[in-house]
N, C-alpha and C positions, 0 to 999 in steps of 0.2 A: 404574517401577522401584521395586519396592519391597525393604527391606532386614528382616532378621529380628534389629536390634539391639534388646534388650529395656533399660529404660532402668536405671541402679543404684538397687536399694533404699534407701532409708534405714535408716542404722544404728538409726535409734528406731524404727521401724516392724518391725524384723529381729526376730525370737524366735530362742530355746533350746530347741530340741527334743532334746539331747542329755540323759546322766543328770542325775536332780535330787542334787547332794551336799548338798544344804540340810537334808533330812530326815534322812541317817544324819550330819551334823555334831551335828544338834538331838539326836537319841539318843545320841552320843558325850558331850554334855554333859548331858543326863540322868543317864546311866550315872556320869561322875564325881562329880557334883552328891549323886547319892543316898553315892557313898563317902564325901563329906566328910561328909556329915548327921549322922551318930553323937558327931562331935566336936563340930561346930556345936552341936549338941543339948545334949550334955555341960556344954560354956561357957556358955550360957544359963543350963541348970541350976546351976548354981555361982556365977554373978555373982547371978541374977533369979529361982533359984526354980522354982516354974510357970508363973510367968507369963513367964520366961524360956525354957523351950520350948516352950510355946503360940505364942509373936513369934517365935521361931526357925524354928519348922515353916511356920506360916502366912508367913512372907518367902519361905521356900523352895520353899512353892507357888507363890508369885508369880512368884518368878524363873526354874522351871520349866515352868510355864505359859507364859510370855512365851518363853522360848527357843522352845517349839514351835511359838505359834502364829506368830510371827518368818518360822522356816522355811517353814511352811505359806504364809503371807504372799507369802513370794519366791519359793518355789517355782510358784505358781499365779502368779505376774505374770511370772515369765521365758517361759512357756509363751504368754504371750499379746503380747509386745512387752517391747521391751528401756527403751521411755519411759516403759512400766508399771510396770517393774522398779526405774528409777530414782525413779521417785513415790511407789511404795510402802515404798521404802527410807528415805525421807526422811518423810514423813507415816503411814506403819506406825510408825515409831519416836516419832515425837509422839505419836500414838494411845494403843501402847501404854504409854508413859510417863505419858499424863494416867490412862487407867484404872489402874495401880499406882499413884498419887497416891491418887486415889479411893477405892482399895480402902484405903489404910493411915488416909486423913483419917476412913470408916466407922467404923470400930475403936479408933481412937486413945484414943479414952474408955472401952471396955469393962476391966472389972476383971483380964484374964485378958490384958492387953496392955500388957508393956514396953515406951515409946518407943526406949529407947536400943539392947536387943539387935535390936529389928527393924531399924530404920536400920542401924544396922552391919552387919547380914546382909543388908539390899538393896543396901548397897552395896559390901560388901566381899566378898561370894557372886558379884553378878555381875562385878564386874571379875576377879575371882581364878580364874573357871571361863572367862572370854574370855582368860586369859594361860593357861590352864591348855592350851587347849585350842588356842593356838597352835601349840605343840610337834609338836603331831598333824595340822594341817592342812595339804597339800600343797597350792602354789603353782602347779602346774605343772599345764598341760592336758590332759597326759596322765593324771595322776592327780587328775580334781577332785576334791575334797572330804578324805577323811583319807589319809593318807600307808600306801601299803601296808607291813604288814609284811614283814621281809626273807625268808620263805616265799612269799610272792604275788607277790615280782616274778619 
C-alpha cells in the first residue's frame, strides 16, 4: 500500500520564482539619487571647493553602486533558496560595507578628497534615499516592489 504523500518542503530550501522587485526598487533609487546630486554637488562646492565635489560625486558612486549591486545580490539568491537569500542579506551587507570602507581608507589622503563632505554624503545620502524611498515601496504581495501609481491599478 503505497501512498503518494510528498513530504513538506522546507521553507530554507523553498525559492522565489515570482517577479524580482529588487531591481526596479535599485533603479527607483538610482533615479532619485541622481535628482538629489545637483544639490549634493552644489553643498560641497560651497563648504569644500573642489575637492568638495570630487567627495560628493565619488560617495555617490559608492552609494549607487552599492544599491545595485545589493539588488543584484538578492535578486540572484531569492531565485536560488530562501537560506540563500537570508545569508546573503546578512553577509552581502558586511561585504559591501567593508569594500565602501576600503574604497574611502584608498583615497582618504589624495589632494582632491574632503574627509568631512564624503562622510556626510555616505552617510546621510544612504539613509536619506532608504527613507526616501520608503514612501514608494509597497508592502503588499500583490504589489512587490514600488507601490503602483493611481493609473496602474
Amino acid at each position: 500500500m503505497s501512498t503518494n504523500v510528498r513530504p513538506k518542503p522546507s521553507p530554507m530550501a523553498t525559492r522565489d520564482l515570482g517577479p524580482a522587485p529588487e531591481a526596479q526598487v535599485a533603479r527607483d533609487l538610482v533615479k532619485r539619487g541622481l535628482m538629489a546630486l545637483p544639490v549634493a554637488l552644489i553643498l560641497g562646492a560651497i563648504g569644500w571647493g573642489w575637492a568638495g565635489v570630487t567627495s560628493v560625486a565619488y560617495a555617490y558612486g559608492l552609494i549607487l553602486i552599492n544599491f545595485v549591486v545589493a539588488a543584484a545580490l538578492l535578486g540572484w539568491a531569492a531565485r536560488i533558496s530562501l537560506g540563500l537569500l537570508m545569508g546573503v542579506c546578512l553577509f552581502g551587507f558586511l561585504v559591501r560595507m567593508a569594500l565602501i570602507t576600503a574604497a574611502v581608507l584608498l583615497v582618504l589622503d589624495q589632494p582632491w578628497v574632503a574627509p568631512v563632505p564624503l562622510g556626510v554624503t555616505l552617510i546621510v545620502t544612504h539613509l536619506g534615499l532608504l527613507f526616501w524611498e520608503t514612501k514608494f515601496v509597497s508592502a503588499s504581495l500583490a504589489f512587490p516592489g514600488l507601490k503602483p501609481s493611481s493609473e496602474e491599478q
